[in-house]
C-alpha positions as semicolon CSV with decimal commas, in nm:
position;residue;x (nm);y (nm);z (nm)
1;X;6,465;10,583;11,359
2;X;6,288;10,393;11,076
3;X;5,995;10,180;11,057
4;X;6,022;9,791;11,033
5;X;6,036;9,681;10,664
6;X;5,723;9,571;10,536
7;X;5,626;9,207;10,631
8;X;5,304;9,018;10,573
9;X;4,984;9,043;10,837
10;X;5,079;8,819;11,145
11;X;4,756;8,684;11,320
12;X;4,710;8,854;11,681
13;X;4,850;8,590;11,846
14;X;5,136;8,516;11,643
15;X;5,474;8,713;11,624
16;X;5,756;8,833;11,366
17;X;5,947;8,533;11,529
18;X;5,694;8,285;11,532
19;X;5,645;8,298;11,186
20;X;5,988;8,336;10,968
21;X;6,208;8,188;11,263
22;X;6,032;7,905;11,415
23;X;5,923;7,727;11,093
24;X;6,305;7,722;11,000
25;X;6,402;7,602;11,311
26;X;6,142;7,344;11,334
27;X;6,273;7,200;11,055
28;X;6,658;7,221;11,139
29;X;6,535;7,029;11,452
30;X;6,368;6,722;11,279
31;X;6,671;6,772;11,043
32;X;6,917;6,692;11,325
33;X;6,695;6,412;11,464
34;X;6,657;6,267;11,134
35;X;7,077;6,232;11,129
36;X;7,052;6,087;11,477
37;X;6,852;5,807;11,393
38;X;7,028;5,713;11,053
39;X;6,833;5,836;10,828
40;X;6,897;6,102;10,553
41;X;6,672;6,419;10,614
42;X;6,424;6,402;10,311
43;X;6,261;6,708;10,167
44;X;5,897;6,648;10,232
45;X;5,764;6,773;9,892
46;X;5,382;6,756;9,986
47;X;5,444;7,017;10,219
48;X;5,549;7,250;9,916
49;X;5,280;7,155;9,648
50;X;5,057;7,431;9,558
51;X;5,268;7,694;9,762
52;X;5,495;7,972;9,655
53;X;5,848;7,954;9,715
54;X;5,931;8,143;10,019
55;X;6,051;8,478;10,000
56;X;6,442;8,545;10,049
57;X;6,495;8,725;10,359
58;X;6,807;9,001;10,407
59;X;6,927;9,171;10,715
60;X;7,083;9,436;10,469
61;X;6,958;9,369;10,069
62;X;7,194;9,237;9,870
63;X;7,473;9,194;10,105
64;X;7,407;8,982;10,470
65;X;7,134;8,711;10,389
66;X;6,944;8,626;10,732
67;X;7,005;8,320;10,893
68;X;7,333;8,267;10,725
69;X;7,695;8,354;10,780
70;X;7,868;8,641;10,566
71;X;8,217;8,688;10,577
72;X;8,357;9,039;10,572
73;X;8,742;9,077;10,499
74;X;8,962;9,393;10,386
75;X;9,333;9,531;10,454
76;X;9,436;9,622;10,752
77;X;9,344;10,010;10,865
78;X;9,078;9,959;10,614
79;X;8,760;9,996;10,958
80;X;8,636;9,651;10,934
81;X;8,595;9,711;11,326
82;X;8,420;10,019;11,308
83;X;8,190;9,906;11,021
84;X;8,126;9,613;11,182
85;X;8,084;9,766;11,503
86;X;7,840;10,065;11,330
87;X;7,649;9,839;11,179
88;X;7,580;9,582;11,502
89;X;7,429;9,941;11,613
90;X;7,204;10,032;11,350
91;X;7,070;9,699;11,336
92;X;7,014;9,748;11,736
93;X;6,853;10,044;11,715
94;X;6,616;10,015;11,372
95;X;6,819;10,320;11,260
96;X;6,926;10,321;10,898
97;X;7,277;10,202;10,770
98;X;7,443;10,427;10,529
99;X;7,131;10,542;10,408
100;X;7,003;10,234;10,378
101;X;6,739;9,993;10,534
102;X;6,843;9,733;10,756
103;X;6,635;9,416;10,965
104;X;6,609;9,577;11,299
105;X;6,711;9,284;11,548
106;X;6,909;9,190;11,922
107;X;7,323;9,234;11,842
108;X;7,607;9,139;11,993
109;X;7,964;9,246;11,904
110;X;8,254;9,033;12,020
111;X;8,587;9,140;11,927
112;X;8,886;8,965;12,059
113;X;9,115;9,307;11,974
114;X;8,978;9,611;12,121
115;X;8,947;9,679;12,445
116;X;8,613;9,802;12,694
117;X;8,767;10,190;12,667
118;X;8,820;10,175;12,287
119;X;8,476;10,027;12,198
120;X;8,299;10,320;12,367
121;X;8,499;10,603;12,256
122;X;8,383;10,449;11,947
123;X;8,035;10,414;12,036
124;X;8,002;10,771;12,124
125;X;8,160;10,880;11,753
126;X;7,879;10,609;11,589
127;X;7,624;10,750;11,810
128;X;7,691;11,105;11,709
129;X;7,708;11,022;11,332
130;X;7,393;10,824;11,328
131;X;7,228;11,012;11,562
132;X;7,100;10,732;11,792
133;X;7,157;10,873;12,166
134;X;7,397;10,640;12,295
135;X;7,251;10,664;12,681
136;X;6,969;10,516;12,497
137;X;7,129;10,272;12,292
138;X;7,365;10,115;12,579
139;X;7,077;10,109;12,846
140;X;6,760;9,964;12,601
141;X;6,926;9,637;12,596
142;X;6,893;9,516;12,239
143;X;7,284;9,610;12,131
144;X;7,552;9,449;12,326
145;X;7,917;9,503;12,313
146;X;8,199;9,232;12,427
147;X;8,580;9,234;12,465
148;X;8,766;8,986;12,491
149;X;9,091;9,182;12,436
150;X;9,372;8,978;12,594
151;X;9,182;8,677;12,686
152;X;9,266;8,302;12,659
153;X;9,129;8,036;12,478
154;X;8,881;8,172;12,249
155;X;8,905;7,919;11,978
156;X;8,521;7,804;11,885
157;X;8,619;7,454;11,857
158;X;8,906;7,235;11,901
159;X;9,025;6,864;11,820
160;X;8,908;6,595;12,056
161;X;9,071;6,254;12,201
162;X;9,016;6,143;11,861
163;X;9,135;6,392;11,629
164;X;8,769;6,517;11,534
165;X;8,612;6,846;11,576
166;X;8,423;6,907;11,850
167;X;8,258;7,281;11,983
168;X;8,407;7,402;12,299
169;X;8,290;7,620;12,632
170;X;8,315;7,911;12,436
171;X;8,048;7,786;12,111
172;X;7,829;7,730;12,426
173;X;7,806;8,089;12,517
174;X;7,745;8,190;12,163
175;X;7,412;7,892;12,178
176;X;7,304;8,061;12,536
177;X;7,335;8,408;12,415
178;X;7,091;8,268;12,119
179;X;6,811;8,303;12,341
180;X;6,697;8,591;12,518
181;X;6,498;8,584;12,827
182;X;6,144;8,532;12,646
183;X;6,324;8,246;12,553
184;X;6,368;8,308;12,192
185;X;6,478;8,620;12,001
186;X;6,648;8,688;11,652
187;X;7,017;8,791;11,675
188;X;7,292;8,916;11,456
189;X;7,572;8,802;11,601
190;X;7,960;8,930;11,469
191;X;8,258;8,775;11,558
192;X;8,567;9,013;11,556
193;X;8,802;8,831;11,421
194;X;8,818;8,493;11,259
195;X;9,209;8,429;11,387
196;X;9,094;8,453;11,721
197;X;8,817;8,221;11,716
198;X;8,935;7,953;11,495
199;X;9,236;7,694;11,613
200;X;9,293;7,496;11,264
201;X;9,513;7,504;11,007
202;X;9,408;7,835;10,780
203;X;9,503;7,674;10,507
204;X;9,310;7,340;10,523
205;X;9,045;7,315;10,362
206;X;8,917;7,037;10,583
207;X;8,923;7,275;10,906
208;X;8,805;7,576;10,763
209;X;8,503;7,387;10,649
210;X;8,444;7,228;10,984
211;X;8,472;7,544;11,150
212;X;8,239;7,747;10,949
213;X;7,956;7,469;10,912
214;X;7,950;7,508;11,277
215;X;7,898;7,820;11,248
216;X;7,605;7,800;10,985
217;X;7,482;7,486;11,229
218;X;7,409;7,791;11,462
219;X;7,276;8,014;11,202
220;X;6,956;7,718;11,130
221;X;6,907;7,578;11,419
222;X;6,828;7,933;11,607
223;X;6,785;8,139;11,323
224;X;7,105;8,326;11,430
225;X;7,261;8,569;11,132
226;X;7,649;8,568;11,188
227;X;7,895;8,835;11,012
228;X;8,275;8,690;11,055
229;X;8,536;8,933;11,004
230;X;8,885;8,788;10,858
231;X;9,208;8,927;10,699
232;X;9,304;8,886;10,392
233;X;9,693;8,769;10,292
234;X;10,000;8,959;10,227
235;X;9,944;8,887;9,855
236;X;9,660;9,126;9,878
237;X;9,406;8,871;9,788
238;X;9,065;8,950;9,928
239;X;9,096;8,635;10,232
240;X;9,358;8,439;10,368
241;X;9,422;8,073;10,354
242;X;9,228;7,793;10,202
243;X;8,954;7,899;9,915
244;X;8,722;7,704;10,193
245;X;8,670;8,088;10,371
246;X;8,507;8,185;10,053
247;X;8,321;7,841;9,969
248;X;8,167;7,747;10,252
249;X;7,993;8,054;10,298
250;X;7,717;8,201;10,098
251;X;7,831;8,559;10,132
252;X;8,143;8,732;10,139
253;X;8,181;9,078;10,154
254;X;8,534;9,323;10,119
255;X;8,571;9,663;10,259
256;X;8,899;9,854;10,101
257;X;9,018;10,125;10,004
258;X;8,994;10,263;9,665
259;X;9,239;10,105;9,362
260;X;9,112;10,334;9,099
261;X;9,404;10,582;9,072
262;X;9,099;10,887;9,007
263;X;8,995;10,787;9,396
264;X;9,315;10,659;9,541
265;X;9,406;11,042;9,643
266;X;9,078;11,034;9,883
267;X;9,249;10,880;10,194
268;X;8,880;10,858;10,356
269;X;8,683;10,658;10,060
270;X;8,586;10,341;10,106
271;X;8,409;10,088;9,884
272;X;8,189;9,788;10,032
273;X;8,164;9,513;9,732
274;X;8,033;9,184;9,724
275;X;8,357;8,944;9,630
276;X;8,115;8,653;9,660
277;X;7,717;8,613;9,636
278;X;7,520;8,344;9,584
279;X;7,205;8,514;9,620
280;X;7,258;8,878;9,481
281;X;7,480;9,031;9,217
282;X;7,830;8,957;9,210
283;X;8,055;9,269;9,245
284;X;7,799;9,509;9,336
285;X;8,013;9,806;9,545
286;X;7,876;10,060;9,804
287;X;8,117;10,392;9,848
288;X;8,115;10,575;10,194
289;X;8,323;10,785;10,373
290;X;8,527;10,803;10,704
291;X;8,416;11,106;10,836
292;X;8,452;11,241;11,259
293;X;8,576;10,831;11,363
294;X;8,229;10,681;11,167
295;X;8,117;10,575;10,819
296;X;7,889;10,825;10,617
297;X;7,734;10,792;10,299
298;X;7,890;11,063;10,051
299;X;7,578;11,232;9,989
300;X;7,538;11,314;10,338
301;X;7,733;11,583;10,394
302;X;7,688;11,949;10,333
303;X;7,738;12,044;9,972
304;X;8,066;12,272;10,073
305;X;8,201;11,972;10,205
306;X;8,146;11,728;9,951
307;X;8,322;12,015;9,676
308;X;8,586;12,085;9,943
309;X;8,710;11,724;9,926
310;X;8,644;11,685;9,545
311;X;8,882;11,990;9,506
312;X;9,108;11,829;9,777
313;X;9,107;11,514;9,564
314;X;9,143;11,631;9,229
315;X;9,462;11,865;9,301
316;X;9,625;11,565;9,505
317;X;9,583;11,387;9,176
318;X;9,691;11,611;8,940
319;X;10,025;11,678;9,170
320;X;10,090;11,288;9,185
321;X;10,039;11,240;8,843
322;X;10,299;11,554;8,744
323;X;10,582;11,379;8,982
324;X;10,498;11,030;8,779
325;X;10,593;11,179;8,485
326;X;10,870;11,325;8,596
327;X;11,014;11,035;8,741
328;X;10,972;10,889;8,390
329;X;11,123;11,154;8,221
330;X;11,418;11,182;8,464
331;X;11,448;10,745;8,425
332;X;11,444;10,798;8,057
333;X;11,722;11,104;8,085
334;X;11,486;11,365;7,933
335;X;11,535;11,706;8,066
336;X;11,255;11,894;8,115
337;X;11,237;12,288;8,198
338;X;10,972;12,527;8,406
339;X;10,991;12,811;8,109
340;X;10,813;12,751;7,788
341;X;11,033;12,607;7,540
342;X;11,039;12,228;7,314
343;X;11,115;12,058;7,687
344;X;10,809;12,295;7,860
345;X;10,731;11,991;8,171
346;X;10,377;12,044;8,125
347;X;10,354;12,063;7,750
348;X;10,619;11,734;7,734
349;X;10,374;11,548;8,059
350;X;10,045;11,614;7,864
351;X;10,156;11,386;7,576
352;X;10,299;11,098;7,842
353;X;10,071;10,783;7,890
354;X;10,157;10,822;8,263
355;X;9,916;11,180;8,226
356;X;9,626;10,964;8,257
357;X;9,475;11,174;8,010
358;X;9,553;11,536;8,234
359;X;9,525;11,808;7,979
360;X;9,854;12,085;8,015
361;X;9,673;12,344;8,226
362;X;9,629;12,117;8,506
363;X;9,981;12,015;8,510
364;X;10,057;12,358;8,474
365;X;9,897;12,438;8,788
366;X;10,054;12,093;8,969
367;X;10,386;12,227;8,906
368;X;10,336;12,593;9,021
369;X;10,199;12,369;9,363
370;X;10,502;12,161;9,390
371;X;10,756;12,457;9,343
372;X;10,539;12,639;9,652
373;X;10,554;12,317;9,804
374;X;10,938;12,266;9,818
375;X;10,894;11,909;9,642
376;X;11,055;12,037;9,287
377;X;11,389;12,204;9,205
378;X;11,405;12,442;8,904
379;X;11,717;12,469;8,651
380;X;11,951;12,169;8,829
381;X;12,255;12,030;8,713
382;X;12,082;11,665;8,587
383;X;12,335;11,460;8,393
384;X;12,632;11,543;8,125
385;X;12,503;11,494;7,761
386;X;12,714;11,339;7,531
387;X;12,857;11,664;7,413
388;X;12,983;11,664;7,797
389;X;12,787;11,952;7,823
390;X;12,567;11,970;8,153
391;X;12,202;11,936;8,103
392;X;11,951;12,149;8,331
393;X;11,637;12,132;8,415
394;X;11,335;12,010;8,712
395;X;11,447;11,734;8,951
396;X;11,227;11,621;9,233
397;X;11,362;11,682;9,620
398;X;11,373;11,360;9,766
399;X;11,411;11,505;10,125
400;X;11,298;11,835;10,182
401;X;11,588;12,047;10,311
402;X;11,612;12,228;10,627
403;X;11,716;12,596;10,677
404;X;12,111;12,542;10,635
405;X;12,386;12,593;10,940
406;X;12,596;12,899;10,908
407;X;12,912;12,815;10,724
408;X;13,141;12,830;11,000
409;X;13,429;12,693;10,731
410;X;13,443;13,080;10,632
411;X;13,562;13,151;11,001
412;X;13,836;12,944;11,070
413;X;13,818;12,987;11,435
414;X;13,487;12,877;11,466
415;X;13,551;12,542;11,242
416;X;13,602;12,215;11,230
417;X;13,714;12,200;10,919
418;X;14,120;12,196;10,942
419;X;14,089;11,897;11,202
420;X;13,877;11,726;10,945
421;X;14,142;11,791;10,682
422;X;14,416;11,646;10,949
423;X;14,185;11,322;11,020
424;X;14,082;11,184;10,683
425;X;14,148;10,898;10,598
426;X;14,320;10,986;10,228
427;X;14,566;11,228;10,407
428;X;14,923;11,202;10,526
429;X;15,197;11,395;10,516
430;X;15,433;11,453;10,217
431;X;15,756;11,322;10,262
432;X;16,031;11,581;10,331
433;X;16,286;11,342;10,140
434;X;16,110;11,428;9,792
435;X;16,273;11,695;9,611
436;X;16,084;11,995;9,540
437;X;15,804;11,884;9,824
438;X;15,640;12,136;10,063
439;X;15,757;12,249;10,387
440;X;15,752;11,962;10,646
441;X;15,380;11,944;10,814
442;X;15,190;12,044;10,509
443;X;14,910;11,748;10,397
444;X;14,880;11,578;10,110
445;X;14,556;11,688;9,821
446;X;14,211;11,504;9,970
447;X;14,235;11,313;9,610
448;X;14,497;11,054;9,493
449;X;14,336;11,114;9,132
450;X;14,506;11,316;8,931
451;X;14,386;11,615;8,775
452;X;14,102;11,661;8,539
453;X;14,232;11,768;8,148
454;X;14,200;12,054;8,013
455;X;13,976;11,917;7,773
456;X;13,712;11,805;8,033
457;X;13,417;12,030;8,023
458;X;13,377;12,192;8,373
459;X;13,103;12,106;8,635
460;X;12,859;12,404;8,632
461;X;12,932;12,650;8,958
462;X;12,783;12,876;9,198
463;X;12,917;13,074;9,408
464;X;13,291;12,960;9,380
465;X;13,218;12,637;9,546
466;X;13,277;12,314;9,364
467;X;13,177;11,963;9,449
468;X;13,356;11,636;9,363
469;X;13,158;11,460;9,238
470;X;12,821;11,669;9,113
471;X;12,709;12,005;9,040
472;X;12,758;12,259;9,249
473;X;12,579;12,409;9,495
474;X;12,522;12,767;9,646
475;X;12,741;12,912;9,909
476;X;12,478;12,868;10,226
477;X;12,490;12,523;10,164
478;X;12,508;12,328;10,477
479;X;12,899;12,343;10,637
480;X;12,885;11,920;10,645
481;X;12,874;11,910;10,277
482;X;13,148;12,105;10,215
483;X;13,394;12,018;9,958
484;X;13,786;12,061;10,129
């Protein structure tokens, strides 16, 4: 638990709501009552001579301004949820956020996607990582989960008689739960997600704007902070539909995975960045870590751990990088070999622009992985050079054999094989008519082609058996690949 950020003396009769909420919505209210009677709601500049400007107030510095609405978007599998849902709880409980400090104030979570079950098995995992006792947390009253998982009619607003937008049953709920039962109460309030809650068009600029000055209507006139959470398109832009979703609000915040290729390998990073800010730096990122079903600063786990997955990362990189290049080289019909030599793979890979700068010892070590691995093959039959000669060299597996079936085409009892001969399709038998031809009964070659010259340079061998049409293979090869 952490103390309440520092905040100027309040006299004994006055409260932390009193003075930085009620001022605010004072003036939203002669605002709205100003529009009511006509009249356009005038700054009254007297009231500001000889005072400072007002302070600018954050739920989390630098990233959710109070009393406004933030948008938070990112891919899908990315945890918007569970950050979402981690941070409603941190906020609940004055605990801090990543590290950080955070405005301790009421929550309420509403998703429209998980269900009761799945929110507290996630609970418990947020509890445990933040170490605010959950019994605690669920039964003090000032964090509230919702689900409406599989419920109806969501929407926040809809068109009335007259084609205009007007706030529905369900924006109602959202004003009532506004007020607590003093009668008054700060609340960050996030709405899981924005497809559920919003009926328009996406894509209209028009109804995105109505629908999210509704929501900042709620955010002055009870000096509610709202985090929306959205999708962004298959494009992989950083929020779907009309620029509007990024426009009309003043903060807009993307959690995603890494596209740096040196952090890509770490499946569990995650970097918070600020796509849009009006009132901080733009592009300003935050890393942290899925760790045990919650979010963890990096720094916060034990040493081991933190050179554990460092190691973890860096030899996933240098293995990804060494099958890059050989891709390239096998595109680009360069043969490269496991035993020192001109074509030594990680002498030849060291040089490539696909290295990313990897010196040869690493790749050295990458390939001695990959061989252990199964994901390489060493001294295969690549391509004919234009000598006809067979080049050798490394080829990446693209499926990972299995151990092979006993060659039951050695045992002809056992096989299939002579009823396979009898059924293909390029068989038939030789005529009996044609002089010199076999005895009647006996089947035709499997090939209409006719022989290979004597000038052809043979297909390299093992083992006696031959393929048609590549280089041959070893003599436990599986029975189904068999060459008749």
């Amino acid at each position: 638990m952490t103390d309440l950020p520092d905040m100027p003396e309040l006299d004994a009769d006055d409260s932390e709501w009193d003075r930085y909420a009620r001022p605010g919505e004072a003036r939203a209210k002669a605002r709205n009552e100003a529009l009511a009677d006509g009249f356009l709601p005038y700054i009254n500049g007297a009231d500001w001579i000889g005072k400072p400007p007002p302070p600018r107030e954050w739920l989390w510095e630098t990233r959710i301004p109070l009393r406004q609405t933030t948008y938070l978007t990112g891919p899908g599998s990315a945890g918007k949820s569970l950050f979402a849902q981690q941070l409603a709880t941190c906020v609940g409980a004055s605990s801090l956020f990543l590290g950080e400090r955070i405005r301790p104030m009421r929550t309420i979570y509403i998703t429209c996607e998980d269900s009761e079950e799945e929110l507290i098995r996630r609970q418990h995992a947020i509890c445990e990582a933040t170490g605010v006792p959950f019994d605690w947390l669920m039964g003090h009253g000032e964090h509230a989960l919702v689900s409406l998982a599989g419920v109806v009619g969501n929407a926040l607003m809809e068109r009335n008689a007259k084609g205009n937008w007007a706030t529905t049953e369900r924006f109602d709920m959202l004003v009532d739960n506004c007020l607590d039962d003093c009668g008054a109460s700060p609340l960050f309030l996030i709405l899981d997600n924005a497809s559920h809650f919003f009926s328009g068009d996406e894509n209209n600029r028009q109804d995105v704007t109505a629908f999210l000055n509704a929501l900042n209507k709620l955010c002055m006139d009870h000096g509610t902070t709202i985090m929306l959470v959205g999708h962004p398109n298959k494009s992989g832009d950083d929020y779907s539909g009309s620029t509007a979703w990024q426009n009309a609000v003043r903060h807009h915040i993307v959690l995603k995975r890494p596209d740096d290729e040196t952090d890509a390998q770490d499946e569990d990073l995650r970097i918070l960045s600020n796509a849009k800010s009006n009132y901080a730096r733009h592009g300003e990122e935050m890393r942290m870590l899925w760790h045990r079903w919650a979010f963890v600063a990096p720094d916060s786990l034990p040493k081991n751990m933190i050179l554990e997955r460092a190691a973890s990362a860096r030899v996933a990189r240098e293995n990804e990088l060494f099958m890059q290049c050989l891709a390239a080289c096998t595109k680009a019909r360069r043969a490269v070999s496991h035993s020192p030599s001109s074509n030594y793979a990680p002498k030849v890979f060291a040089s490539m622009p696909e290295a990313k700068r990897l010196k040869q010892p690493a790749f050295e070590q990458a390939m001695e992985r990959l061989i252990h691995l199964g994901k390489i093959e060493l001294d295969v039959a690549l391509w004919q050079g234009s000598n006809r000669h067979w080049k050798t060299g490394i080829r990446a597996v693209e499926n990972l054999r299995q151990t092979p079936a006993p060659d039951t085409c050695a045992t002809p009892e056992l096989s299939d094989c002579n009823s396979l001969r009898q059924t293909a399709p390029n068989t038939h038998p030789i005529s009996k008519d044609i002089e010199g031809a076999p005895p009647s009964g006996s089947v035709a070659p499997l090939s209409d082609e006719p022989p290979a010259s004597d000038e052809q340079a043979p297909i390299p061998q093992k083992g006696g058996l031959l393929s048609h049409d590549g280089p041959a293979f070893d003599d436990d090869y599986d029975d189904e690949e068999c060459a008749f």
